[in-house]
C-alpha positions in Angstrom: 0.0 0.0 0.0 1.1 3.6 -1.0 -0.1 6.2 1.2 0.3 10.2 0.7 -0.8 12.3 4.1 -1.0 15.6 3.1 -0.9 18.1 5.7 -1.1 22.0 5.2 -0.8 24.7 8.2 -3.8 26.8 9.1 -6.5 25.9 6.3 -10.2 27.1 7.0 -12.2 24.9 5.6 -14.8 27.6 5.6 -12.8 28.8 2.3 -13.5 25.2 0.7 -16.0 24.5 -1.9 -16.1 20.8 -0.4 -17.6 22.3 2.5 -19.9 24.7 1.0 -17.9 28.0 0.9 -19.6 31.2 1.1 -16.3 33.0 0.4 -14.5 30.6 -1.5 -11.2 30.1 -2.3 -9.9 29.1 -5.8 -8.8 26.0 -5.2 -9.4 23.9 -8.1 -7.1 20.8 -7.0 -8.6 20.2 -3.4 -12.2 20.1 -5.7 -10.9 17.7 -7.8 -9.4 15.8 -4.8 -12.7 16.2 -3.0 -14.4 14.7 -5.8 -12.6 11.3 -5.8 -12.1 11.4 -1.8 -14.6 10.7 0.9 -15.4 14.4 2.9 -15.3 14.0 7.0 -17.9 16.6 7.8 -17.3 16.7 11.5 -13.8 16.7 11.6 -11.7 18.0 15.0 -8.2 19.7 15.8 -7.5 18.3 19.3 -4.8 19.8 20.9 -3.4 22.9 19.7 -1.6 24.8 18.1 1.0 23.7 15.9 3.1 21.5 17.6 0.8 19.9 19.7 -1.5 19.3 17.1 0.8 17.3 15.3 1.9 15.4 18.5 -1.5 14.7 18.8 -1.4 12.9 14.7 2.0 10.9 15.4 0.6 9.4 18.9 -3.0 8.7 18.6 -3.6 10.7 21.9 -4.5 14.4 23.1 -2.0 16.3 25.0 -3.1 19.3 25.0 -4.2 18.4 29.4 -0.2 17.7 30.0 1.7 20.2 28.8 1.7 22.9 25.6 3.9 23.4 22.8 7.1 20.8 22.8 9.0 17.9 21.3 8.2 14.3 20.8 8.5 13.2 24.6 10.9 9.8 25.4 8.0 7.7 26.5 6.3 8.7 23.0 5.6 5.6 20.5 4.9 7.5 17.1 3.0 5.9 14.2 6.3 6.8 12.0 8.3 4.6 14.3 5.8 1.8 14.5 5.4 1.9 10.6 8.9 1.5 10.2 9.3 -1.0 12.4 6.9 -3.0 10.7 8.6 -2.4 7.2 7.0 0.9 6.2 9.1 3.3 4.8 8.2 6.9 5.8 9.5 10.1 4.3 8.4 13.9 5.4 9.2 16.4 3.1 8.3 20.0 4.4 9.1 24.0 4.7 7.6 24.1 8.4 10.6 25.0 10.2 9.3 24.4 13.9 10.7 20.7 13.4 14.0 22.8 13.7 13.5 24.8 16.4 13.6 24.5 20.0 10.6 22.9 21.1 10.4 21.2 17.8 12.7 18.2 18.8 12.3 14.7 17.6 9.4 15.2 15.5 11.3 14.5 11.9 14.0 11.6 13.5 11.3 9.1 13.4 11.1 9.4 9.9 12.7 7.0 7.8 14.1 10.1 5.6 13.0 13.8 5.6 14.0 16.9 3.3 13.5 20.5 4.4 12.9 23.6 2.2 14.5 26.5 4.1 12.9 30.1 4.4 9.4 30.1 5.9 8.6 32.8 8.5 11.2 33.4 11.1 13.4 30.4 9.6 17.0 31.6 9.9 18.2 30.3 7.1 19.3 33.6 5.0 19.8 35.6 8.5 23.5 37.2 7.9 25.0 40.0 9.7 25.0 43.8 9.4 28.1 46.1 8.8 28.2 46.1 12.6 27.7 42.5 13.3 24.6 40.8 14.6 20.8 42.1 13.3 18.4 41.3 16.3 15.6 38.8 14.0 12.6 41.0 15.5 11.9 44.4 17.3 9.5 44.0 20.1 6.7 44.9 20.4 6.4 44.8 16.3 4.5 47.2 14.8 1.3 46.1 12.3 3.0 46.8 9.6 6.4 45.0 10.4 8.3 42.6 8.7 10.2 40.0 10.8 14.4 40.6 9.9 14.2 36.8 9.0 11.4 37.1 6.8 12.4 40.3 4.8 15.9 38.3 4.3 14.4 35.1 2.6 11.4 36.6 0.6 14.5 38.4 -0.6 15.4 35.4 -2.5 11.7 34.6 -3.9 11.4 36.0 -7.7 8.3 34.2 -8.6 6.0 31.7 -7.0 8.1 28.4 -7.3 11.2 29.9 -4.9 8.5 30.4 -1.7 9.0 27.5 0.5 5.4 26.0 0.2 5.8 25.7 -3.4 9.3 24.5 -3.2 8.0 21.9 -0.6 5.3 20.1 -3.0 7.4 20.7 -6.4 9.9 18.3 -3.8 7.2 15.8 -3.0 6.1 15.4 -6.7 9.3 14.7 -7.7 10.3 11.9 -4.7 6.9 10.7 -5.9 7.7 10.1 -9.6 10.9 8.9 -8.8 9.7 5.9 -6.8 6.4 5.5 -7.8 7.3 1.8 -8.7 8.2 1.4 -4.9 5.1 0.1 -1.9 4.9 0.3 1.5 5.6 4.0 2.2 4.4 6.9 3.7 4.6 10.2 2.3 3.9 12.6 4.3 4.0 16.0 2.6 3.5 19.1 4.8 3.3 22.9 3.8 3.0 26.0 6.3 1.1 27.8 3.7 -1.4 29.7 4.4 -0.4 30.3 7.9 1.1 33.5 8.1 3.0 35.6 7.0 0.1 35.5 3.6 3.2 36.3 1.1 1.9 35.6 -2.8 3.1 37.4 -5.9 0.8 39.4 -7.2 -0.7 37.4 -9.8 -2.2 35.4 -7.0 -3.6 38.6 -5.3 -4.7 39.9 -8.9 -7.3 36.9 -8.7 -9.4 38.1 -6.3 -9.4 41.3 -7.4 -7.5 43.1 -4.5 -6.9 47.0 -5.1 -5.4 47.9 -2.0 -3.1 50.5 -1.8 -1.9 51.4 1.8 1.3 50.0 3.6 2.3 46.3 3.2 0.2 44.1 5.0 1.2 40.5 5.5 1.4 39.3 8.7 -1.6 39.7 11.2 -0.9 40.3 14.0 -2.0 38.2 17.1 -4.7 40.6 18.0 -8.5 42.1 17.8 -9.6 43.6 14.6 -9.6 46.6 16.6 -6.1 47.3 15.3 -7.0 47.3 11.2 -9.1 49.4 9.4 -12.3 47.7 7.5 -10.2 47.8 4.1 -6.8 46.2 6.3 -9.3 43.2 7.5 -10.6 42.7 3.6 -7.2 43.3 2.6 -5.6 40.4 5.0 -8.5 38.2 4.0 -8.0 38.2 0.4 -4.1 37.6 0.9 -5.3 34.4 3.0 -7.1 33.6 0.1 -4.1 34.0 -2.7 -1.6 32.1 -0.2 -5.0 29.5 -0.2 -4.6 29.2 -3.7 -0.9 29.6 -4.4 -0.6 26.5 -2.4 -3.3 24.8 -4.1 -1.8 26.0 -7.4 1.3 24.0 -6.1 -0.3 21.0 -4.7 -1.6 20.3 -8.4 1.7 19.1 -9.8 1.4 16.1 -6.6 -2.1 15.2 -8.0 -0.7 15.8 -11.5 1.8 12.3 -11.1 -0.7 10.1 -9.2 -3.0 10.9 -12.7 0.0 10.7 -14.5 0.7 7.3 -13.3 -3.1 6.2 -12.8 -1.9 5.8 -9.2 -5.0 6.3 -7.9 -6.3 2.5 -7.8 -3.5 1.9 -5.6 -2.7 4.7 -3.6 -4.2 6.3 -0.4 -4.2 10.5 -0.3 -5.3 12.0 2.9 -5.5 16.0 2.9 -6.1 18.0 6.1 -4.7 20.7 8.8 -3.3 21.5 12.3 -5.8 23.7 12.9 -7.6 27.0 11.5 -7.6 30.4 11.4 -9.3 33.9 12.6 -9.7 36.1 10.1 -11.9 39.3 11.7 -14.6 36.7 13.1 -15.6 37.2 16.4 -13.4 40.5 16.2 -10.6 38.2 16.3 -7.0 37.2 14.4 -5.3 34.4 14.0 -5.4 31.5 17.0 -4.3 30.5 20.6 -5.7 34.0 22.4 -9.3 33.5 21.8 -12.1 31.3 22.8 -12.1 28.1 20.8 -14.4 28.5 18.3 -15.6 26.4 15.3 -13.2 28.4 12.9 -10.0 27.0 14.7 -11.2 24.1 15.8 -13.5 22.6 13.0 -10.9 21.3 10.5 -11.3 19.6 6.7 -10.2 16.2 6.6 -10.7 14.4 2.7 -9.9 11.0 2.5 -9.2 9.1 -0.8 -9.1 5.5 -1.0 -7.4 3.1 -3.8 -9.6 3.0 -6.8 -12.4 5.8 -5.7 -13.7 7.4 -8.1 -16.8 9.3 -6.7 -17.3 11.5 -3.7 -18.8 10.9 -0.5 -19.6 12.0 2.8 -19.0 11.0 6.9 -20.9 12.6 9.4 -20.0 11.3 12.6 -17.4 12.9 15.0 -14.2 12.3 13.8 -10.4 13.7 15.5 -7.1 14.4 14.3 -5.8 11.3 16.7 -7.8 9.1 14.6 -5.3 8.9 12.1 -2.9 6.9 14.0 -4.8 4.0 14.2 -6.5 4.4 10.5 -2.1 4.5 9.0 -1.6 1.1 11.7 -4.6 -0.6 10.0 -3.9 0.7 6.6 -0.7 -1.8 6.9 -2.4 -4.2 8.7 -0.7 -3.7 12.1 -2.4 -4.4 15.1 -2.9 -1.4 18.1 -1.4 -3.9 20.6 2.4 -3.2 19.4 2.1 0.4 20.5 3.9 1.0 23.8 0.8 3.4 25.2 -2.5 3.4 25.0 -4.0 5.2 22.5 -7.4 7.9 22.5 -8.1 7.7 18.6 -10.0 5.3 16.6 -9.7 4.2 13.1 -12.0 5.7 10.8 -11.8 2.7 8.7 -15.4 1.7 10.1 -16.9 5.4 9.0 -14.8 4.9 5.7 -16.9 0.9 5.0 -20.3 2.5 6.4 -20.2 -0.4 8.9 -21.3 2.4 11.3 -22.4 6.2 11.1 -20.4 6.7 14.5 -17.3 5.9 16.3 -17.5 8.2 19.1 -20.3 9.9 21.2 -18.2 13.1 22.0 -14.9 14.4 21.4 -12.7 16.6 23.8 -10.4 19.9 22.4 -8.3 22.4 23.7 -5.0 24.2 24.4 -3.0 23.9 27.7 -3.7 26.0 30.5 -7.0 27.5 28.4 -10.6 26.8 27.8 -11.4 23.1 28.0 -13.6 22.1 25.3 -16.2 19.2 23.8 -19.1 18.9 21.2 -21.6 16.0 20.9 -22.1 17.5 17.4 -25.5 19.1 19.1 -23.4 21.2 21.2 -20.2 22.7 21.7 -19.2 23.3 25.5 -16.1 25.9 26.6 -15.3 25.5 30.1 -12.7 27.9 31.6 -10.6 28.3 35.4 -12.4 29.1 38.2 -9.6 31.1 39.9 -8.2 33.9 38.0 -4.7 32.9 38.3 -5.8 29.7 36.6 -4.4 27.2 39.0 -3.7 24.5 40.0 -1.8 23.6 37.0 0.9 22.0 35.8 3.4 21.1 32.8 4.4 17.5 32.4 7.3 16.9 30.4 10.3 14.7 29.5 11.5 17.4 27.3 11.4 20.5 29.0 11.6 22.7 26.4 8.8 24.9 24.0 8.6 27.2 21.7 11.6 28.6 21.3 13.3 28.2 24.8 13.7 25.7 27.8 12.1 26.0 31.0 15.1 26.9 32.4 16.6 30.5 32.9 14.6 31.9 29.7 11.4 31.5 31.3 11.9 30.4 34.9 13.5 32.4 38.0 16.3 30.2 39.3 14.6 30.4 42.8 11.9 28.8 41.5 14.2 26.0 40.5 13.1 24.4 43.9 9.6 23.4 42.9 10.1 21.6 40.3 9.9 17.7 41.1 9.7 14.6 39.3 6.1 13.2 39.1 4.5 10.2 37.1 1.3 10.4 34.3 -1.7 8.5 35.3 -1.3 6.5 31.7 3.2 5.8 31.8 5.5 5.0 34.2 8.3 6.9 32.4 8.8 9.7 34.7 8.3 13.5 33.9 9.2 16.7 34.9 6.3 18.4 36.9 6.7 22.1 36.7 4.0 24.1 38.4 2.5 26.9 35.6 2.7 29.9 37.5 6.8 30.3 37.8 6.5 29.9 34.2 6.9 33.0 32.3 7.1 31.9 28.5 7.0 36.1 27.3 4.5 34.4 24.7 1.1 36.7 25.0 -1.0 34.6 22.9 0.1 31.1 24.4 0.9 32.1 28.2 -1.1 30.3 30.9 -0.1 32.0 34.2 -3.4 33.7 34.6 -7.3 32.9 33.4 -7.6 33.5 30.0 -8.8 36.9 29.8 -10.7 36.7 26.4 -13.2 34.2 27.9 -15.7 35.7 29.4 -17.2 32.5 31.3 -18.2 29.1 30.7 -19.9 29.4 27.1 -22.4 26.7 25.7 -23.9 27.0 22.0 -26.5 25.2 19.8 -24.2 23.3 16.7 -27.2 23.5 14.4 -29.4 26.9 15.4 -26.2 28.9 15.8 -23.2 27.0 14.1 -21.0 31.0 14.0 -21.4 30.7 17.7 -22.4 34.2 17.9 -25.3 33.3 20.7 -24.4 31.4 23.9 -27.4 29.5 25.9 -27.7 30.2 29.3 -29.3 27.4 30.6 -28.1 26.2 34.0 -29.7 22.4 33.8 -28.0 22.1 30.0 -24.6 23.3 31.1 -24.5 21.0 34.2 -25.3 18.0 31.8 -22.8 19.5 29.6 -20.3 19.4 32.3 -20.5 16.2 33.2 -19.8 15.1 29.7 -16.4 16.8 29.7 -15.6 15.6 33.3 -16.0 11.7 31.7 -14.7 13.1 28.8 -11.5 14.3 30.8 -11.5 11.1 32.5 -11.2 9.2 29.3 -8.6 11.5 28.2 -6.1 10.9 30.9 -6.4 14.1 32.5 -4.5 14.9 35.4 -6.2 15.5 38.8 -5.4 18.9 39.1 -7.1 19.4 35.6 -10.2 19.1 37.4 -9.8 21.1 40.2 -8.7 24.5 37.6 -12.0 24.0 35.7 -14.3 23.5 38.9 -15.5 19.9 37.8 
């Protein structure tokens, strides 16, 4: 069995014509993937954002309750690993530079090769010093309108659309395709950042949705309310999410183009999907992480193509991003058993057969140290701290590092050294770091957890069908209390630990 996993940064499946687009984006290869694939219509990030999210894909479980952003952990098994073991060759070929940066550790190792294609956001790759010496990568606090140093030093080197790193990254994959086409038993696994910021196109790209603004450079929201942009900025950022949409799109063709070429469809598996979405002016909002989570981050597109489908079709049931570990181990026929942990995701093999319209009754979502959240598919349930310094909570970790730093000096007092112990998961005996939240001080405004998440007003409880923007919450005391004792067996199911359950009153 060939298998292709295709997984792009940020994508809104709001913008998709497979998912009934209001404001769609031209994206004629995903339709004509969509049209031989199967289209999960209740698809779910779990943890997020980035990193965690794809944690969550390589182990079959949610973390998101344990710790935030970080490496693959020692204790880990991933489905890369196991495949491999099991004689299934697995190659990642990607521009999403986190794999390379602190807090990114281990992810691409389990691989049994990987490429990179340098010079995506604040990649260092072209950074180079000044007639003085070293050029700090970024002023803080950035203005709206700035460029990352990093960022302004690679798109230096992009003349037209195939030199950005997205392009670059599946011009890569259709080529390792074609060259082994004759081979079986592999996994490619083909991942682009595009669109996630910063939305960098050339201007034929933008010239397709008929953009004619004319103020200062825009490309790179910033984590904030709309508050900050004018009305034209906000239309302005949209349609460059839009052309970085299609760009990559444009891009992800020539991969479609050799499985036609090579009528590799009757023998191949192609799954598309994403980490998570994107804010783009609802709710007042940009971008992720700071803000309630909302269908627009949370609700993801997930198309699935079997060997030799040739027609569309459609799951409804509740579906998860973990769910794709088990669906790769039964894809090569390898039982769940050999997998050193147990596991949260189920295969979606049964939804794929129609032996069943369901796997799961609920499913759980979140980010660490934020709102804790579930849907039944008839309702979606956000349940925040009690206590306004959001405690008790901790970070569990084998790898004690995150985005970008340690938990060492960068982000934790050396008095506080003291209490930090060793402590034990409910689900391993491998033991972990325990480092109590509140000396933590990641200087990461949209990700910190030290206090209650000020954006969320209260526990928040909305009707999937009447009300699917989630721009009305019910206040109905007897339908949140049964709502909360969903998540608390949710929780339960999900490994939580204790003091998970003290932090959101349950």
């Amino acid at each position: 069995m060939k298998t292709i996993l295709i997984l792009v940064d940020s994508v809104n499946r709001r913008f998709l014509n497979c998912y009934g687009a209001q404001e769609a984006a031209i994206t004629p290869n995903l339709d004509r993937l969509a049209a031989r694939s199967t289209i999960f219509d209740n698809h779910y990030c779990g943890s997020s954002p980035c990193m965690p999210a794809r944690r969550d894909i390589m182990t079959g479980r949610l973390n998101f309750l344990e710790r935030p952003w970080g490496g693959i952990e020692a204790f880990d098994h991933t489905v890369q690993s196991i495949l491999e073991d099991h004689g299934v060759f697995s190659c990642m070929i990607t521009d999403h530079y986190h794999y390379l940066e602190t807090g990114g550790e281990n992810y691409l190792h389990h691989f049994s090769a990987w490429r990179m294609e340098r010079g995506q956001e604040n990649d260092l790759y072209y950074h180079h010093p000044g007639p003085s010496g070293f050029i700090p990568p970024e002023a803080a606090p950035a203005p709206r309108f700035t460029i990352p140093t990093p960022y302004a030093q690679s798109r230096s080197h992009f003349h037209d659309s195939g030199d950005y790193p997205t392009p670059r990254t599946f011009t890569d994959a259709a080529g390792w395709l074609e060259e082994n086409r004759e081979a079986d038993n592999f996994l490619l696994w083909v991942e682009g950042f595009d669109p996630h910021e910063p939305f960098d196109v050339p201007r034929k790209y933008l010239d397709l949705y008929g953009d004619t603004y004319t103020g200062p450079e825009i490309l790179w929201p910033r984590y904030t309310t709309t508050e900050q942009y004018t009305p034209e900025e906000v239309a302005h950022l949209r349609r460059r999410y839009k052309a970085l949409l299609t760009m990559t799109d444009d891009y992800l063709g020539r991969l479609l183009d050799v499985l036609d070429r090579y009528d590799m469809w009757e023998d191949t598996q192609v799954i598309f999907t994403t980490d998570h979405g994107y804010m783009l002016g609802e709710h007042g909002y940009f971008a992720k992480n700071y803000m309630p989570d909302y269908n627009e981050t949370y609700h993801i597109p997930l198309l699935f193509h079997r060997p030799g489908q040739r027609e569309s079709a459609r799951v409804s049931g509740l579906t998860q991003n973990i769910d794709l570990f088990p669906t790769l181990l039964e894809t090569y026929g390898i039982p769940l058993s050999v997998c050193r942990n147990p596991i949260h995701g189920r295969s979606l093999f049964p939804l794929l057969r129609g032996e069943t319209d369901h796997t799961r009754d609920a499913i759980l979502f979140g980010q660490f140290g934020k709102t804790v959240s579930m849907t039944d598919g008839k309702y979606t349930y956000f349940r925040r701290a009690v206590r306004p310094d959001n405690q008790p909570l901790n970070v569990y970790a084998s790898m004690p590092s995150t985005l970008l730093q340690y938990y060492g000096y960068e982000s934790i007092d050396p008095e506080e050294y003291s209490h930090i112990t060793l402590g034990h998961l409910r689900w391993t005996p491998f033991p972990v770091y325990k480092i109590p939240a509140d000396c933590i001080d990641w200087h990461n405004e949209s990700q910190t957890f030290r206090e209650r998440n000020a954006f969320v007003p209260g526990n928040m409880l909305f009707d999937n069908q009447a009300d699917y923007a989630q721009e009305h919450p019910i206040h109905d005391e007897n339908l949140e209390s049964r709502y909360a004792a969903m998540l608390r067996r949710l929780m339960e199911q999900h490994d939580a630990p204790d003091e998970q359950f003290e932090r959101l009153g349950l």
